[in-house]
C-alpha positions, 0 to 999 in steps of 0.5 A, spaced: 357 242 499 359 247 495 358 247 488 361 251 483 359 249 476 360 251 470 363 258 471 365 264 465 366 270 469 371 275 469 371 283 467 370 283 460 364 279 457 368 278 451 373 275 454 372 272 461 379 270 464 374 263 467 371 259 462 367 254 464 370 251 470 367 246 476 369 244 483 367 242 489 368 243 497 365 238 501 363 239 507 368 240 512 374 239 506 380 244 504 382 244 497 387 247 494 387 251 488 393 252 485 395 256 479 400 262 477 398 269 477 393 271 472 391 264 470 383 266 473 384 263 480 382 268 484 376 271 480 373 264 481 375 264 488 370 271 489 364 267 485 364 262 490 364 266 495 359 270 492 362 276 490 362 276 484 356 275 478 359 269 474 357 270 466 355 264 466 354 258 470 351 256 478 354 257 485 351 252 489 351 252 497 348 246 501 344 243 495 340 250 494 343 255 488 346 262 489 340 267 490 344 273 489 350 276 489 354 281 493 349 285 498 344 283 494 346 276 496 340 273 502 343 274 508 344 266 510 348 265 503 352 271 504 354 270 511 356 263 510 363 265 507 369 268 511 374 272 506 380 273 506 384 276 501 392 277 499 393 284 501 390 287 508 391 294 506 386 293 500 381 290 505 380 293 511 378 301 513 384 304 514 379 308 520 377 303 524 381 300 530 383 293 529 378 291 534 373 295 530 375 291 523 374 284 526 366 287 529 364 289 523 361 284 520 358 282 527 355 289 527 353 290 520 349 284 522 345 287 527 349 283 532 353 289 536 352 285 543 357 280 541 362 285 539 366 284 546 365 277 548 368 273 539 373 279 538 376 277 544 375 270 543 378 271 536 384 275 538 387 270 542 386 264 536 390 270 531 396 273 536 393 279 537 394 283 543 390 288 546 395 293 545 394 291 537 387 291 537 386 298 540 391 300 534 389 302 526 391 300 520 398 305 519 399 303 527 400 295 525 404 290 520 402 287 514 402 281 518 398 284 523 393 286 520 392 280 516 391 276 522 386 281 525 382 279 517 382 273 518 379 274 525 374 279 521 373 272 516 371 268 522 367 273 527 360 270 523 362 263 524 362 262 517 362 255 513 366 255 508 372 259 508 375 262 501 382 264 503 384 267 496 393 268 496 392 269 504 400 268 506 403 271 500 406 276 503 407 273 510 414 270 513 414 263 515 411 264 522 406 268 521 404 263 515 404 257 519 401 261 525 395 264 520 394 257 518 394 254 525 388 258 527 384 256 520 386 249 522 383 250 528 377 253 526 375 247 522 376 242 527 371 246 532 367 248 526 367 243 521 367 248 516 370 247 509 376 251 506 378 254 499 384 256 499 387 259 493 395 259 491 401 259 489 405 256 493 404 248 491 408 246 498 404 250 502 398 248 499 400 239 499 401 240 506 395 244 509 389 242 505 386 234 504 387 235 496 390 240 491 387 242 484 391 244 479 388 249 475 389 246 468 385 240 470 380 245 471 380 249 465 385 245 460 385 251 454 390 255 461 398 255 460 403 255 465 405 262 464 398 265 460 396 271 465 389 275 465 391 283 466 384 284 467 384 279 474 390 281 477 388 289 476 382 287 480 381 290 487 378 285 492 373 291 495 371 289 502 368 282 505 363 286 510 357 282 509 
């Protein structure tokens, strides 16, 4: 199970965008999220995927407290998680061909041999051909490269997926395709979701359960945004 419990975090101490919030993610669950833009969905989702120090509060992961964060996080915590972000461009080096964006984590992990055999694996179960693997970031569309970030998100064989707006900016079929393949990667893995929107249809039909965010935080208005969120990069999820 996840756990995150009693969480104040945000980018100003003096005036943190999540204020005391819990939620758990059972073993093999997909929750929703859902909450207008700003409300502090998103920083909750990178404190549970380890990404952020909360101010206050605990992250638990399968009955054991989060140890650190970021790449101070021990190894079996950090690697639990697969990320994905809204914004492709804002999450992938726009150096690497697609290939090499999937394999990083594999190879910041010491396992470089598997390189090969999971990115082929994983391009296939995203829509990407080899073609569009051999290509860099300019070279692809954002939709594109937002399969090669949730193939990157996948290469660990994580247990918790966090996808954080993942299909904002996507048409309807890359959205159902992406969707499909996070679908499919639970049902072999087991792995439990957090996926974080707007989009209540969206979420009502791919997840077992929907939370709203003002059930989580009470003190939230429907159009009450946080600029300090929505100014935030989400940096890399290499582990």
């Amino acid at each position: 199970m996840l756990e995150l419990r009693d969480i104040t975090a945000g980018y100003d101490p003096r005036d943190p965008v999540v204020r005391e919030v819990s939620l758990t993610v059972a073993d093999g669950e997909a929750v929703g999220l859902l909450g207008p833009s700003g409300c502090g969905k998103s920083t909750l989702a990178r404190v549970a995927a380890l990404l952020h120090r909360p101010e206050a509060g605990t992250v638990v992961i399968d009955g054991e407290p989060a140890r650190g964060w970021r790449h101070r996080a021990p190894r079996e915590q950090r690697t639990a998680f697969g990320v994905v972000f809204q914004q492709p461009r804002q999450s992938a080096d726009p150096r690497l061909r697609l290939h090499d964006l999937i394999a990083e984590p594999l190879r910041a992990a010491g396992r470089r041999a598997e390189a090969p055999q999971r990115v082929g694996e994983l391009a296939a179960a995203v829509g990407l051909s080899q073609e569009l693997l051999a290509r860099r970031p300019h070279a692809v569309s954002d939709g594109q490269l937002q399969r090669a970030c949730l193939a990157r998100a996948l290469v660990l064989r994580p247990r918790w997926l966090i996808c954080d707006e993942m299909t904002a900016m996507l048409d309807a079929s890359t959205t159902a395709a992406l969707v499909a393949a996070v679908e499919a990667y639970r049902r072999d893995s087991g792995a439990g979701l957090l996926a974080v929107g707007h989009d209540a249809a969206l979420l009502d039909r791919w997840c077992d359960r929907t939370v709203r965010w003002t059930e989580l935080s009470p003190q939230a208005t429907a159009s009450g945004a946080a600029p300090a969120e929505t100014a935030a990069s989400p940096g890399s999820t290499a582990p």
